[in-house]
C-alpha positions, -999 to +999 in steps of 0.1 A: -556+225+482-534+229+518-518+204+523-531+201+558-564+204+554-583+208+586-615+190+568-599+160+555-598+141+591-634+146+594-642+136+559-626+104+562-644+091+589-674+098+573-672+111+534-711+105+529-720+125+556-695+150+542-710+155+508-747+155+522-737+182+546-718+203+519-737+199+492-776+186+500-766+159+476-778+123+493-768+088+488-799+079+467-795+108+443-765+100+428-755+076+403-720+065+395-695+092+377-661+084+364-636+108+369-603+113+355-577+139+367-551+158+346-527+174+364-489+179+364-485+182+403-483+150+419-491+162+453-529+176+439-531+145+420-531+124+449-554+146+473-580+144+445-575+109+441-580+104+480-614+124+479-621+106+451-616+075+466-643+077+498-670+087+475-695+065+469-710+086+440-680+089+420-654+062+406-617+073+399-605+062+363-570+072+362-548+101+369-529+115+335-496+144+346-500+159+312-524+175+284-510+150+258-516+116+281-546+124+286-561+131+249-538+099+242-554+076+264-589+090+284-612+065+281-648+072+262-667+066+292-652+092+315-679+111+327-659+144+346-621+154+337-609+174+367-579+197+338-555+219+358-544+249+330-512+254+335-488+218+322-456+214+307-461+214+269-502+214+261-518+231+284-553+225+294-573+248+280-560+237+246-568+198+264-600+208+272-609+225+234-599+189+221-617+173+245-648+189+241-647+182+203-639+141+211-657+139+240-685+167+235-706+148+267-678+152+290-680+176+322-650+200+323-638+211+359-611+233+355-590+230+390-562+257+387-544+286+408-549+307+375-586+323+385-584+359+373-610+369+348-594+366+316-580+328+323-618+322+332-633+334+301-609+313+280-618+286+297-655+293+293-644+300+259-626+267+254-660+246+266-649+240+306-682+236+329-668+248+357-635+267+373-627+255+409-596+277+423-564+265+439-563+259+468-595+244+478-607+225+507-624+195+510-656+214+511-655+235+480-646+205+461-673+185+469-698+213+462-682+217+429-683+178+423-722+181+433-729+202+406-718+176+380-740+151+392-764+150+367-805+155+382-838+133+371-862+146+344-884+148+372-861+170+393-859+193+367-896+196+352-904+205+388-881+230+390-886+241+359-909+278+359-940+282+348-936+313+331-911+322+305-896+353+321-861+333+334-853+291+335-838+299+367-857+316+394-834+321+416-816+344+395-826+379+404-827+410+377-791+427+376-786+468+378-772+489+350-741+486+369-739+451+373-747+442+334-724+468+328-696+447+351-706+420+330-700+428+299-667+436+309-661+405+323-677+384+295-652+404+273-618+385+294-609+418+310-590+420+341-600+438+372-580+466+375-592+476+335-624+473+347-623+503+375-611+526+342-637+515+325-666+518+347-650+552+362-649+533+398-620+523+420-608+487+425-626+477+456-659+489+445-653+460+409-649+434+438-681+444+457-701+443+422-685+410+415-696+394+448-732+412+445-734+400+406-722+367+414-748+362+442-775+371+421-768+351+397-763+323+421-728+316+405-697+302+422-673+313+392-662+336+360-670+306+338-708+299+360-715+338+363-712+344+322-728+320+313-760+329+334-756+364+326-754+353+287-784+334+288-806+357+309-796+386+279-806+362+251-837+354+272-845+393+279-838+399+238-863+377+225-888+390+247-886+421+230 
């Protein structure tokens, strides 16, 4: 996150109005979420923990500045772990494996300045729920903080489909191409093996990942595999 963040003025005088604004998410519609942060800079540490602080949605348990505080102490109730990946000693993909197994209800937001493709995919791999890249502004981290607030079982049988073609119909049918950009992906390559592979150059791997990832109405690696995962197991048993 810049450490002068043009947002975080406005978000302070009023953070409510900030994360209705950013993310649709209202007052009503939340319900209280711990949060604990693991992270070896002490500078990120504390811009998280001032976001954290003016959101009425979300409580701040505790703030650990390596991999092995954290398994050592997080408490059970801890709802989101915000895990940066690279620590001294553990790091947090390794955290995050463990934590998953202790803690197999937690939410994993990996917040890191690691974000090419084959990071992502181990920490899909590892069990994270979602990647937010460093830096951030106020805004992206509030819409990644929405998407961990958890909805009703009436919010979700409405917008559940009736058919059984896809659970998520916003989610529009991918090109040979763009499966085939997906695979690749899913398999942890890096961009620039990717243009070999697909016999294109290294813009045109950027332009399918933006085109993928808005189809799939994904925000990340970790979000846009996963879809694409499910919509292929969905496609094969239709078969």
């Amino acid at each position: 996150m810049s450490r002068t963040d043009p947002e975080l003025p406005q978000f302070a005088a009023s953070p409510k109005a900030a994360l209705t604004r950013r993310t649709g998410v209202t007052e009503k519609s939340q319900e209280i979420l711990t949060v604990i942060i693991v992270d070896d800079e002490l500078h990120d540490r504390m811009l998280m923990e001032r976001i954290l602080a003016q959101l009425s949605g979300f409580r701040w348990l505790g703030s650990y500045a390596s991999a092995q505080e954290a398994l050592a102490a997080i408490p059970k109730a801890t709802h989101i772990v915000l895990m940066d990946i690279r620590m001294p000693g553990m790091s947090g993909i390794e955290c995050a494996r463990r934590l998953r197994t202790l803690l197999p209800h937690l939410i994993i937001v990996m917040v890191s300045g690691l974000d090419d493709p084959r990071t992502i995919h181990e920490a899909w791999i590892c069990g994270a729920d979602r990647f937010l890249p460093k830096p951030f502004n106020v805004g992206q981290f509030l819409a990644t903080l929405s998407f961990c607030i958890p909805q009703t079982r009436v919010e979700v049988a409405e917008k559940e489909p009736r058919s059984n073609t896809s659970r998520d119909p916003s989610v529009r049918p991918l090109t040979d191409r763009e499966n085939e950009f997906m695979r690749h992906l899913a398999e942890g390559l890096p961009f620039k093996q990717i243009a070999p592979q697909m016999g294109v150059g290294f813009w045109r791997v950027h332009n399918l990942q933006r085109q993928t990832y808005k189809k799939l109405s994904a925000s990340c690696g970790i979000e846009a595999i996963r879809r694409w995962r499910q919509l292929t197991s969905e496609a094969r048993s239709h078969l």
